[in-house]
N, C-alpha and C positions, 0 to 999 in steps of 0.2 A: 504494500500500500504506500505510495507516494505523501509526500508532505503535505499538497494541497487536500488529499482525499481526505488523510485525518484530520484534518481541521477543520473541513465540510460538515465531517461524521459524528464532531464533538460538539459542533454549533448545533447541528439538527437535534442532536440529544441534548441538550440545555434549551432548545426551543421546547419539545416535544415532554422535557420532565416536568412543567410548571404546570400544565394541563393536565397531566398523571394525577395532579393534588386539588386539582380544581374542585369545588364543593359549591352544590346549588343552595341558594338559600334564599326561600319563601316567604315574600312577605303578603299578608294579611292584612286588610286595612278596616276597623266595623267604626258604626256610629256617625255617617257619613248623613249631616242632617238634611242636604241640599246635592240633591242627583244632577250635578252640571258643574262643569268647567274639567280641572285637571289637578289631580294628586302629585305634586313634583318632591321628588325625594333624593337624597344621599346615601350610601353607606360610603361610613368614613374607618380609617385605621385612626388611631391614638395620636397622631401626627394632625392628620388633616382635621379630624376632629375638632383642633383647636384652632386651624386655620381656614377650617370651611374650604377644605379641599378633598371633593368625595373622589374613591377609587373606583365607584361605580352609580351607575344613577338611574333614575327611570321616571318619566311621564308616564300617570296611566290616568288614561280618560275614564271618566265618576259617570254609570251610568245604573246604580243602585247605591242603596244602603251596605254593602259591602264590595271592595275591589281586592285583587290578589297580583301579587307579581313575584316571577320567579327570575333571581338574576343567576345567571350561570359564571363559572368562571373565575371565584375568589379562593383565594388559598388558605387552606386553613389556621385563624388565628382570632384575635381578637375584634373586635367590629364596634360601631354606634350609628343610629339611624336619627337624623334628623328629614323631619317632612313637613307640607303645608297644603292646603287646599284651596286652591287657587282658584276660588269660586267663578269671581267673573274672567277667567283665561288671560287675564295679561301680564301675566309672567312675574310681576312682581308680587312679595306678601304684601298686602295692604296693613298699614298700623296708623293709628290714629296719631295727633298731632306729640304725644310724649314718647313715642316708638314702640307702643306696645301694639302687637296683631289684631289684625281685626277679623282675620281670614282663622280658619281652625288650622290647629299645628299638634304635631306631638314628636312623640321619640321613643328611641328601642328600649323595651320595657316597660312602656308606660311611664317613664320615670318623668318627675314632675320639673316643671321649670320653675327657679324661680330667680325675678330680676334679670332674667338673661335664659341661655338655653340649659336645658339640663344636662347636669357634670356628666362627663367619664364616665366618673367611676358608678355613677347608677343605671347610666343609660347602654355600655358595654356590655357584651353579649358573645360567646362561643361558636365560631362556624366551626366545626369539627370536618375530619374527609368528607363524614357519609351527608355530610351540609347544615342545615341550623332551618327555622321558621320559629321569624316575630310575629306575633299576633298583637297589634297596635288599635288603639282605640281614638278616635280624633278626639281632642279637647272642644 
């Protein structure tokens, strides 16, 4: 085997191992009071989390009292989900004139916000190989 081939054969296997680990994880969204606009969501690692920098994300269009989405694709570790319901579709959270939302929000676990989004360490969650599902409830 020549030099360019092993290093072709070591690249494809460093492509091909990350997807070996890749784990699906299901989110559930209930409590959804207003059947219109669009649920935009993050899952963030511990990083981005605090910088609102998701590793993965998803629009899903509200067209009941419950929505579901499966993102494929994350490796197994630590996780947080921040979301918001984007009632009238224009992409940004609405909040009233002191910065607080006026659109429904929540986060992984349910965990509560308070003065700001909800911490880490209550809203962090296990995607394992075999995957993970939040079951989140809009505020």
């Amino acid at each position: 085997m020549n030099k360019k081939t092993l290093i072709a054969a070591a690249l494809g296997a460093l492509m091909i191992a990350p997807l070996a680990n890749a784990a699906p994880l299901t989110i559930e969204i209930d409590n959804i009071r207003t059947q219109t606009g669009t649920i935009r969501l993050g899952v963030f690692d511990e990083a981005g989390y605090k910088s609102d920098e998701a590793v993965q994300g998803a629009n899903i269009t509200v067209d009941g009292a419950k929505v579901s989405v499966t993102i494929d694709g994350l490796a197994p570790g630590s996780y947080g989900i921040k979301l918001y319901h984007d009632v009238d579709d224009n992409g940004d959270m609405n909040t009233n004139p002191f910065g607080m939302p006026t659109e429904p929000f929540a986060f992984s676990n349910n965990a509560a916000a308070r003065f700001g989004p909800a911490s880490w360490a209550n809203a962090k969650f296990e995607v394992t190989e075999e995957g993970a599902v939040q079951s989140i409830n809009l505020n």
